[in-house]
Wavefront OBJ file of the C-alpha trace (Angstrom):
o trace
v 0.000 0.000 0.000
v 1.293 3.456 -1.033
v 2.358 5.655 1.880
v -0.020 8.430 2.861
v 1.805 11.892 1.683
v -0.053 13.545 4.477
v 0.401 11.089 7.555
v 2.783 11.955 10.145
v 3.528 15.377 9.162
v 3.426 17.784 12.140
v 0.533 20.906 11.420
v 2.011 23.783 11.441
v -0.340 27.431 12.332
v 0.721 30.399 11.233
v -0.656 33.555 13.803
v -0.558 37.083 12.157
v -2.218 40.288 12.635
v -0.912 44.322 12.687
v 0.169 45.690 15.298
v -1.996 46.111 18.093
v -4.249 43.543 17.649
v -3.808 41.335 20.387
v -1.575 38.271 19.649
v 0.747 38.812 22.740
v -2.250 38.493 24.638
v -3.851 34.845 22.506
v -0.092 33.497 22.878
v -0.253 33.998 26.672
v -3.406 32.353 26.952
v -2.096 29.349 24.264
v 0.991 29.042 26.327
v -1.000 27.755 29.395
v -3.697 25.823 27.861
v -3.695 22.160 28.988
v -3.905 21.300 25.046
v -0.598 23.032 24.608
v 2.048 20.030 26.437
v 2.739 19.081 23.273
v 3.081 22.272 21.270
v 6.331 23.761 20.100
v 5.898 27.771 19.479
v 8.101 29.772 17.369
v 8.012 33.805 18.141
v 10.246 36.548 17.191
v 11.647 37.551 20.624
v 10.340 35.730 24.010
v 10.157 38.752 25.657
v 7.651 40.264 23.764
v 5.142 37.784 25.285
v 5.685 38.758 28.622
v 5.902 35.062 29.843
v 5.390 35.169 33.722
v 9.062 33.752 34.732
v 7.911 31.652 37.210
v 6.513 28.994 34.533
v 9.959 29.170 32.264
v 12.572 26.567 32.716
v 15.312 27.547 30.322
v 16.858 24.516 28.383
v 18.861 26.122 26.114
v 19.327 29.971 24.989
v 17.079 29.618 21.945
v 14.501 27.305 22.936
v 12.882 27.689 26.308
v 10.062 25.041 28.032
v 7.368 25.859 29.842
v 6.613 24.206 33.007
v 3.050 22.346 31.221
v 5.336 20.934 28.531
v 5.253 23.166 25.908
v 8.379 24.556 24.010
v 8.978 28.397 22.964
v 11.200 28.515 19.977
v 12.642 31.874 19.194
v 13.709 33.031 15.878
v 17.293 33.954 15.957
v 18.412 33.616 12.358
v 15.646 32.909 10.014
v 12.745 30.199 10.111
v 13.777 27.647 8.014
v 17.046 27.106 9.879
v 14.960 27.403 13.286
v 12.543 25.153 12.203
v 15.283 22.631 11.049
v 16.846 22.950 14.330
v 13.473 22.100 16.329
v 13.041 19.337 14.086
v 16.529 17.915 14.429
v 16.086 18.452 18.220
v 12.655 17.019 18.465
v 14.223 13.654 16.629
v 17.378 13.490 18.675
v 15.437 13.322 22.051
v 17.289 16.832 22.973
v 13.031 18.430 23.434
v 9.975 17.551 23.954
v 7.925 14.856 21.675
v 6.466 17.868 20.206
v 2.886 17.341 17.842
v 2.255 20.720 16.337
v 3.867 24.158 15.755
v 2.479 27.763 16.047
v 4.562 29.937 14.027
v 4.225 33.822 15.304
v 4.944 36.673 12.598
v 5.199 40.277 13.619
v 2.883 42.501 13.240
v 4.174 44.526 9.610
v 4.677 40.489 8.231
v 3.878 39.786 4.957
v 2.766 36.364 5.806
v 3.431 34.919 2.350
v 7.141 34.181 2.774
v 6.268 32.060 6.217
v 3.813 30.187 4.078
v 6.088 29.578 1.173
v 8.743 28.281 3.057
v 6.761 25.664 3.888
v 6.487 25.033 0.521
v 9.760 25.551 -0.926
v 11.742 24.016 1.226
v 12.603 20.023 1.038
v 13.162 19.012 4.377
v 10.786 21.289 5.821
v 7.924 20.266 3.109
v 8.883 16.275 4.587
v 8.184 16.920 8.065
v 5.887 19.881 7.941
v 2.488 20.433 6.661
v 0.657 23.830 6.667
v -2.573 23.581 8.969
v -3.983 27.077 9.424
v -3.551 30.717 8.806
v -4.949 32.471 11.733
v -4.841 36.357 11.360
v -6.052 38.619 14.582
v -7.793 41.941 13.372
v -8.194 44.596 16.456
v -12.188 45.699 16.217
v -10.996 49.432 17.572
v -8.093 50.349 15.009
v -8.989 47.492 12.749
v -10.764 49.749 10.368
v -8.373 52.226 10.136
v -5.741 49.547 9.446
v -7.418 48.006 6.389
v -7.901 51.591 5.080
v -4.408 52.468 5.572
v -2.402 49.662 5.100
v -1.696 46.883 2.779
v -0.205 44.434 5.094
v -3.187 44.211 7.041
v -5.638 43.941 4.206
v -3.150 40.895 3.322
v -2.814 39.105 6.400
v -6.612 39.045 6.661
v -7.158 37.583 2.500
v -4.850 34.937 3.133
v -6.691 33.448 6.661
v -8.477 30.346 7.316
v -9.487 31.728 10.614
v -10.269 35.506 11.298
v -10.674 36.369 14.959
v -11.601 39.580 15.776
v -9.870 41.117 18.809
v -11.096 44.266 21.705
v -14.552 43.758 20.835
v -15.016 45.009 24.324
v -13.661 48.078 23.705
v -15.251 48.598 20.458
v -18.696 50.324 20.028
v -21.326 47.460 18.943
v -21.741 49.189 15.127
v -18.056 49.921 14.791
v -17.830 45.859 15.657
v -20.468 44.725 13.077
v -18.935 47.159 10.087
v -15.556 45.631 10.725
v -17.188 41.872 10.716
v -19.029 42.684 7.809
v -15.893 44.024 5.673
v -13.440 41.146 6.575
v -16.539 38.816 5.875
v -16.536 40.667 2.243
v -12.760 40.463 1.963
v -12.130 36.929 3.065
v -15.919 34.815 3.036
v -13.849 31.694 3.089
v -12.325 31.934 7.206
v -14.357 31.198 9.938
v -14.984 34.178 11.676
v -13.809 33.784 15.487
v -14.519 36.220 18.233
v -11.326 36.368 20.809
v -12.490 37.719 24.211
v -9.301 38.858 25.758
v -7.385 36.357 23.655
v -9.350 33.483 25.385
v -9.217 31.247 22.134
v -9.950 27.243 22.274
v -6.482 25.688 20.530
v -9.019 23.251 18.790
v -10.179 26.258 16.453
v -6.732 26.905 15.412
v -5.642 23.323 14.608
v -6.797 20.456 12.755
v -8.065 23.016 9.814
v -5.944 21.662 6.811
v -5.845 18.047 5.332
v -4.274 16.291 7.729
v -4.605 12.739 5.664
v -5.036 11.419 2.362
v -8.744 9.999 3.521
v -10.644 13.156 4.707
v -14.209 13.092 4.414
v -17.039 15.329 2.591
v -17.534 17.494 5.593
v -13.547 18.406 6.096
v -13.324 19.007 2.472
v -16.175 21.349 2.313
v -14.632 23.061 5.333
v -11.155 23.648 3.783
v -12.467 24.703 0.781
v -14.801 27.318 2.690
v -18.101 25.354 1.186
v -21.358 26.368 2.574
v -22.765 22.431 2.254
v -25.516 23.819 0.669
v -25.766 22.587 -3.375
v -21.743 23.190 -3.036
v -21.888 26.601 -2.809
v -19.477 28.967 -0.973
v -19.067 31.082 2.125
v -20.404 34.626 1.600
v -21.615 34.910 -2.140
v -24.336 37.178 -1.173
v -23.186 40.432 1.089
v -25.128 42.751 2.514
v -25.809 46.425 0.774
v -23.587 49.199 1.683
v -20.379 46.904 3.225
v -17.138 48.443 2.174
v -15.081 46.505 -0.513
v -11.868 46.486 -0.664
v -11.767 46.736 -4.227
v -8.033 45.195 -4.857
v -8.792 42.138 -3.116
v -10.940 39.406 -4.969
v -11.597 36.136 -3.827
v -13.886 33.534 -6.312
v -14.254 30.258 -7.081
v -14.251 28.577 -9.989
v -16.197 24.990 -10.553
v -15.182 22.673 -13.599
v -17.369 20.057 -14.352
v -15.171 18.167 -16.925
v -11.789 16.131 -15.515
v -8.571 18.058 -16.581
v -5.463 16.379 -18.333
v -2.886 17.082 -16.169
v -0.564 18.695 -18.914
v -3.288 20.822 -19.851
v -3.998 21.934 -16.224
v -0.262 22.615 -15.569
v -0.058 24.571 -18.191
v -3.065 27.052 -17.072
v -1.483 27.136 -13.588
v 2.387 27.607 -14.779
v 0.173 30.634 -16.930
v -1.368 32.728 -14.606
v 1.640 32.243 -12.028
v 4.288 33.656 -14.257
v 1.848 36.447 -15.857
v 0.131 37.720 -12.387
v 2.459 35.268 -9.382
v 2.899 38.594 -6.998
v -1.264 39.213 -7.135
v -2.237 35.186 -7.036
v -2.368 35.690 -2.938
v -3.648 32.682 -2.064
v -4.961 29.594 -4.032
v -6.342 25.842 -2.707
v -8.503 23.672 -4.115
v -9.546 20.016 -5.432
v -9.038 19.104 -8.880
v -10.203 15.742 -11.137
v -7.541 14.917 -12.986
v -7.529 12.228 -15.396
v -6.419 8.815 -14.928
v -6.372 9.141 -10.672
v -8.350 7.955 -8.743
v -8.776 10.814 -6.322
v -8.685 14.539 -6.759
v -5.224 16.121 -6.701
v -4.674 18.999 -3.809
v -3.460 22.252 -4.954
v -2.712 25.057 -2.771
v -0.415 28.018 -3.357
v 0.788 31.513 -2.408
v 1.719 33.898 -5.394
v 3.882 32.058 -6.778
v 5.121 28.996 -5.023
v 2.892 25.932 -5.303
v 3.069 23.724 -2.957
v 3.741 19.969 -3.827
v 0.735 18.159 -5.309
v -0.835 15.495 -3.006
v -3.360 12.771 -4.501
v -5.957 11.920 -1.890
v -6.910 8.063 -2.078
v -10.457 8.446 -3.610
v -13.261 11.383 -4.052
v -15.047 11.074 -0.644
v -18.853 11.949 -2.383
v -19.843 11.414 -5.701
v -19.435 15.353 -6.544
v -16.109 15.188 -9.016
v -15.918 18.737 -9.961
v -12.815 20.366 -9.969
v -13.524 23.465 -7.336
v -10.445 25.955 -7.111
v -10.638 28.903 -4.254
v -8.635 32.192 -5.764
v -8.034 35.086 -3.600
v -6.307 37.736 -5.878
v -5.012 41.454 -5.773
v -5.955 43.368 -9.066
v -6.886 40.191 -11.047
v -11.176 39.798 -11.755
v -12.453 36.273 -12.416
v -12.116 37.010 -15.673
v -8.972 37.204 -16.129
v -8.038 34.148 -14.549
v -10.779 32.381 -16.833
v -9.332 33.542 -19.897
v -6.321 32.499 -19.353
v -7.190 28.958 -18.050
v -9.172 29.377 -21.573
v -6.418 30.088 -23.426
v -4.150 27.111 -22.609
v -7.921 25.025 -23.576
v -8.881 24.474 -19.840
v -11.938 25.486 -19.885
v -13.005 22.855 -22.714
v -11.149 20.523 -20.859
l 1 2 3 4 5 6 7 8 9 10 11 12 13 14 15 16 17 18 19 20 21 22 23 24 25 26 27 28 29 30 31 32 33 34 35 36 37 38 39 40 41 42 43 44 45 46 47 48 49 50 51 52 53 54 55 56 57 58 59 60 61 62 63 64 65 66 67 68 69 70 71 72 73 74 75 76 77 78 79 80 81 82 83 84 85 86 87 88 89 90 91 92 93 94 95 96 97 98 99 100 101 102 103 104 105 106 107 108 109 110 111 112 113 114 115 116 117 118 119 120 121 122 123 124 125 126 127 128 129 130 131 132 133 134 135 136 137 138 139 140 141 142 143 144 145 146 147 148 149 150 151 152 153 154 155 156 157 158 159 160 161 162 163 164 165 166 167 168 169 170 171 172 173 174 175 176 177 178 179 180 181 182 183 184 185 186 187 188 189 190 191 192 193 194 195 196 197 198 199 200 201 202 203 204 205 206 207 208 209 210 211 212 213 214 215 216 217 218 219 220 221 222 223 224 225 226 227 228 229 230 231 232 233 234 235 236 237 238 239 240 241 242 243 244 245 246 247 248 249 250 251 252 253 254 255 256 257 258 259 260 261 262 263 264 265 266 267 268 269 270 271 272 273 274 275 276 277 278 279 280 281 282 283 284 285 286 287 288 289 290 291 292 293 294 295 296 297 298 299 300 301 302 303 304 305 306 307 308 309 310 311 312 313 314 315 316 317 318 319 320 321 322 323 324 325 326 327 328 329 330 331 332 333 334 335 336 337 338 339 340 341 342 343 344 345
């Protein structure tokens, strides 16, 4: 029997969010949770968590452990040689049996390059998988943020979880107009509220394919499905919410299996024409000849390696691809799967 692709790769969640909007205060409460003994988390600098000393037992001067098991990683020289390092660690017996990894970025991240890395590199992509983007938006300055800066209208695109932050310190309308813009931007992420960074770990983990056997339901949920006659999350916004008119985010459904050359070709296509735009892209796709669809998932321009899942888990075959985009309509990304013939596929 062929070896899962997916099995025994440890999840990996990537926390972002501007400045301000609260993740000191979710990693405090992450740090403690009982869930946690077995999580490894990689931050910037330790001291910007304000970790109460009394729980810290220093092992060594980059990674510290916490005294319910789990380990704080900082980043010293760059991720991929940290994460390397934990890895090499974790298999040597030098830390904990570690299970996950919650990757921190600062507050002006882009978090593309965290993501691609991921992707990109070899010995990371064999251990690692990515789980979730979370992204923290702060309900008082939040709106300001997305009107003022790019970085935070990017961190919230590319999320699979949104949680909005200092909704207690937000007036009621300010809270819904904020909720009902990042539901415009992003209708794909579940939409989390984080009371004083009191978060359940479960929401945050277990988001991504975590095998080459999920079911219908997991499927649906990466993909940001409603379950309803397959369509998706927030295809019908209220009047008078404020677009961000940069960001798209569509779907597109293809009835017909692809060849693989020919679907190659339409991804190779719009990556080298519009890669720094192409944000974020995941989705299912029926190639010919396999038995079960083929995972894509990207970030502009770094795909990350194709997975086969074992067999279709409902009798819907469709190809279903989830695009969120910067300057590029649904139209252009049709036309040029047309012109490589994917469309007619």
């Amino acid at each position: 029997m062929a070896r899962d692709p997916l099995a025994g790769k440890l999840p990996v969640t990537v926390i972002t969010g501007f400045l301000g909007s609260g993740k000191t205060t979710l990693l405090k409460h992450l740090l403690t949770h009982p869930g946690m003994d077995r999580a490894a988390l990689v931050i910037n600098e330790l001291g910007e968590v304000g970790i109460d000393h009394d729980l810290l037992q220093v092992s060594s001067e980059q990674m510290t452990l916490l005294s319910n098991g789990c380990l704080c990683c900082t980043v010293r020289t760059d991720l991929q040689e940290t994460l390397r390092e934990l890895f090499a660690q974790r298999r040597a017996g030098a830390v904990i049996d570690f299970d996950r990894v919650f990757v921190e970025t600062t507050g002006l991240a882009d978090p593309a390059p965290v993501l691609q890395t991921l992707a990109t590199d070899t010995l990371l992509s064999d251990y690692y998988r990515l789980d979730c983007v979370a992204t923290l938006v702060d309900a008082v300055n939040g709106m300001t943020q997305l009107d003022t800066q790019p970085e935070a209208v990017k961190q919230a695109a590319v999320a699979d979880r949104l949680l909005l932050t200092k909704t207690d310190l937000a007036a009621p309308d300010a809270v819904e107009a904020l909720q009902a813009r990042l539901r415009a931007l992003n209708p794909h992420a579940l939409f989390i509220i984080a009371t004083h960074g009191q978060v359940d770990p479960a929401l945050l983990t277990d988001v991504g394919l975590r095998n080459a056997r999920p079911d219908a339901a997991r499927l649906a949920r990466w993909l940001g499905e409603t379950g309803e006659g397959g369509g998706y999350l927030g295809q019908r916004l209220a009047p008078g919410v404020k677009h961000d008119p940069a960001i798209k985010s569509f779907a597109l459904v293809f009835d017909r299996p692809f060849a693989w050359e020919t679907f190659s070709a339409a991804l190779d296509l719009v990556s080298r024409l519009r890669g720094p735009d192409l944000l974020r892209v995941k989705g299912l796709v029926n190639i010919a000849g396999e038995r079960g669809p083929v995972v894509v998932q990207a970030v502009q321009h770094i795909f990350h390696p194709t997975v086969t899942l074992e067999a279709w888990p409902s009798d819907d075959r469709r190809s279903r691809l989830v695009f969120i985009t910067r300057n590029i309509p649904r139209e252009t990304v049709e036309q040029l799967f047309a012109a490589v013939g994917a469309l007619n596929a």
